[in-house]
N, C-alpha and C positions, 0 to 999 in steps of 0.2 A: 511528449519528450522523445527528442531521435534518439538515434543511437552516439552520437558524439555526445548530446548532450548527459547522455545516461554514463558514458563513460566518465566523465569528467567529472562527475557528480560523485558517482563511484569512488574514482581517486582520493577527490578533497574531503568524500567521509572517511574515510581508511585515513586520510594523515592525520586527520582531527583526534580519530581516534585511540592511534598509536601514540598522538603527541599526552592524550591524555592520559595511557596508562602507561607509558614507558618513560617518557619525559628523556629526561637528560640520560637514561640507561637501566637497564634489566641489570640490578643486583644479584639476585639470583642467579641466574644464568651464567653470571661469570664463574661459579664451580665448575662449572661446562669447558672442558679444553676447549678453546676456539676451531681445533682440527678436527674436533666428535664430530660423525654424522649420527643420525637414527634415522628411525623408521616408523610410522605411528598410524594408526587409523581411527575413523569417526563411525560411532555406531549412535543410532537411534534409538532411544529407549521407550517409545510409545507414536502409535498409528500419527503420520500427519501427513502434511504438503512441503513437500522442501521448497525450499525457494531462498537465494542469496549466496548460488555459489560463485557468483562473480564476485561479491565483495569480499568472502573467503577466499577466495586464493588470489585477492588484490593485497592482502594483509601479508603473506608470507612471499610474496614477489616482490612488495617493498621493502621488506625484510634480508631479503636474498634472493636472487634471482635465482640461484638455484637449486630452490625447493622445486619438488616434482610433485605434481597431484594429479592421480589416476581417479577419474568421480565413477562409479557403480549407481549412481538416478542421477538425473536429472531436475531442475527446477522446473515444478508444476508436478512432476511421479508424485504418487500416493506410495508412501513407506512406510512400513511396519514396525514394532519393535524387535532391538537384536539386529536389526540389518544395517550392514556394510555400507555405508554412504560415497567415502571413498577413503583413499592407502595417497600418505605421504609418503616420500625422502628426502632427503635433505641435512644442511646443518645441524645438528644440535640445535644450540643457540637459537637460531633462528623459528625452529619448530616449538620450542619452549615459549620463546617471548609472544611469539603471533598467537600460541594457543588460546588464550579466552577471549580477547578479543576476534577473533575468527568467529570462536564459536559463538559470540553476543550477536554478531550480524546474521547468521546462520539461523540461530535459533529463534532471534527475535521475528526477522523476515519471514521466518516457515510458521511462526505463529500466526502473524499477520495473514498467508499465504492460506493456512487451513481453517480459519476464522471464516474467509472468503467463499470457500466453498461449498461453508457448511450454509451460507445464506445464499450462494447458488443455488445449491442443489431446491433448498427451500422456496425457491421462486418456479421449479421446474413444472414446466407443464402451463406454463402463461406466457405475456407476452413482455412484461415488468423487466428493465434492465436493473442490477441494482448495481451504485453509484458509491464511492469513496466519496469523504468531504475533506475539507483542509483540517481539521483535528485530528493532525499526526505528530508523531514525537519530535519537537523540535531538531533539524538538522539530517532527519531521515525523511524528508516527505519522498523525495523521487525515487528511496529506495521502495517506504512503503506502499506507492503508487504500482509499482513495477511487481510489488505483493501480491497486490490486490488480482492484478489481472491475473497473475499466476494459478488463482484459484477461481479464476473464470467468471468475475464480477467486473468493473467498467472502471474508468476513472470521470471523475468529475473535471473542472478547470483545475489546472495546476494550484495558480496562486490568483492572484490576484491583478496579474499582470494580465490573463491571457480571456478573461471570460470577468462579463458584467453581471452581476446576481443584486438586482437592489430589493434590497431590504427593509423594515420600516422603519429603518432613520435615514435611511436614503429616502424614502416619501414624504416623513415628516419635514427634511430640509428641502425636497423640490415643491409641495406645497400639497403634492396631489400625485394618486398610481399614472393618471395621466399624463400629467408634467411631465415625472420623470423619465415615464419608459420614450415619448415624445425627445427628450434632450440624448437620451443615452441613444437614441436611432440614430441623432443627430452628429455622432461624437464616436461610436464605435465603428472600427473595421467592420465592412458585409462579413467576412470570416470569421469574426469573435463572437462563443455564444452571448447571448443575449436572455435574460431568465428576469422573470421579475415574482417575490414573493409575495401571496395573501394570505391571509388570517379569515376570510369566511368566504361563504358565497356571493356576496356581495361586492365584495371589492374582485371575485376571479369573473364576476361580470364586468364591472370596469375596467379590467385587463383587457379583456375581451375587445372589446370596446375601444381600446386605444390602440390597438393593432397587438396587444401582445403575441407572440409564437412560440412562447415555452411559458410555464407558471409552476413554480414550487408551490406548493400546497400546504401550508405548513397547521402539522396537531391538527388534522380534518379526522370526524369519527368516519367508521367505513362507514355510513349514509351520505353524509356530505361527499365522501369521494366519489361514492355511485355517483350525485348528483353531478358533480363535479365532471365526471364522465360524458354525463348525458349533453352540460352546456357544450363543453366541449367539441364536440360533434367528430372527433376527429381530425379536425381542424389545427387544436395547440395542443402542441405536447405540454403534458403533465407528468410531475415529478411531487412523491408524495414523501414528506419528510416530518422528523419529531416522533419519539418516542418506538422507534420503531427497534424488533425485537424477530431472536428470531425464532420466540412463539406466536408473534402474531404476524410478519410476515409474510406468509403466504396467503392469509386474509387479505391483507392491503394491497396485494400483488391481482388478486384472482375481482378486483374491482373493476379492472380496465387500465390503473394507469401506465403509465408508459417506460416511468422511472420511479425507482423508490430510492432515498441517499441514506444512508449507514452511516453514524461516527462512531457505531461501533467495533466498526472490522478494524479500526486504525488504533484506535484510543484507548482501548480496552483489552490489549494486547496481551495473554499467557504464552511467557517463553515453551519452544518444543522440548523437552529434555533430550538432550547429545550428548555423548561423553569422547574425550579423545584420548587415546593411551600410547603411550609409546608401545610397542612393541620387538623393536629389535635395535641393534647397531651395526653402525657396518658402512661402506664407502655407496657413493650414490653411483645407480647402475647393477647394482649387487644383487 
């Protein structure tokens, strides 16, 4: 995904989600003189990976343009507890109503983001990329995509538009591994991945065998993968997926293959704890 398109995406999750918690207006907020400004800042309450301060400060710029937000990390920095993330000002109003939903995209993302890394690091020292899959929170994929890398893991095909992965009911309706990956050569862009899934040794030798050039692997124990390895010759990429964990992990990783895919970095998501506080009032500029 470029960066227009990451933008755009950005936007329509922030209205989505403003339209859901604010709807027709912040009740609250209206004790708020419309003319209060404050002042307010986000600390981290426990070690993670930030990541998502675009869609934070897409939430209080459609709020009001102008809110000011000074950031102290970055997305992708490793932060501690107690630290300083960044210093708003701005309206009142405006810093009130944006707050939890800010901090939902903030926190949810830097989860995702330190999820990421912790199956980075776990792969360190091999040559195994590991891989997002499409089990993400409905409505956030291209946020949690843009997570995932943050914590120095890969992305898989977006959707379903952009990369062919058949499957076995994709085989069972083409007839055969060879039919289908045969059709799908026939019918995908040269630039669109191309992957096709086995269930043993047996059928990633008919892969083989039909030209495949990538193969998910799917729930292989690490012997089969060794073997798996060996057909291979270096020839087809292999990606090793099902049940993967990030105890065993580096096991799977340190067999040879080439990709391992995660649904756990996306699906399985603990929010980071943030907290935002006002801390002062006063005209913006001050």
């Amino acid at each position: 995904m470029d960066k227009t398109q990451l933008e755009a995406a950005i936007a329509q999750a922030v209205r989505a989600a403003l339209d859901e918690d604010i709807g027709t207006g912040d009740l609250t907020a209206l004790l708020i003189p419309a003319t209060a400004n404050a002042a307010a800042t986000v600390i981290s309450r426990e070690a993670a990976i930030l990541c998502g301060t675009a869609w934070f400060e897409q939430v209080f710029h459609a709020l009001d343009q102008r809110v000011i937000i000074q950031w102290h990390a970055a997305d992708g920095d490793a932060i501690k507890p107690d630290q300083l993330l960044c210093s708003l000002r701005g309206p009142a109003r405006a810093l009130l109503s944006g707050e939890r939903t800010a901090l939902n995209f903030l926190q949810t993302l830097s989860g995702t983001a330190t999820l990421a890394r912790r199956y980075a690091d776990a792969v360190a020292g091999t040559q195994a990329k590991v891989l997002d899959t499409r089990k993400t929170l409905p409505g956030l994929r291209a946020a949690q995509k843009y997570a995932v890398v943050c914590g120095g893991c890969y992305n898989h095909r977006q959707g379903l538009y952009d990369g062919v992965l058949i499957k076995e009911n994709h085989i069972l309706a083409a007839g055969s591994i060879g039919a289908a990956i045969a059709h799908a050569q026939a019918i995908a862009p040269a630039d669109v991945l191309l992957e096709v899934e086995v269930e043993d040794l047996n059928e990633l030798r008919e892969a083989i065998a039909a030209g495949a050039r990538r193969v998910l692997l799917d729930n292989f124990s690490l012997a089969d993968l060794q073997a798996a390895v060996m057909l291979g010759k270096g020839d087809v990429e292999l990606e090793a997926s099902g049940g993967i964990t990030l105890a065993n992990i580096h096991a799977v990783a340190s067999t040879g293959v080439h990709y391992i895919s995660v649904g756990d970095m996306t699906k399985n998501v603990q929010a980071v704890d943030l907290s935002m506080r006002l801390v002062a009032a006063g005209g913006i500029g001050e």
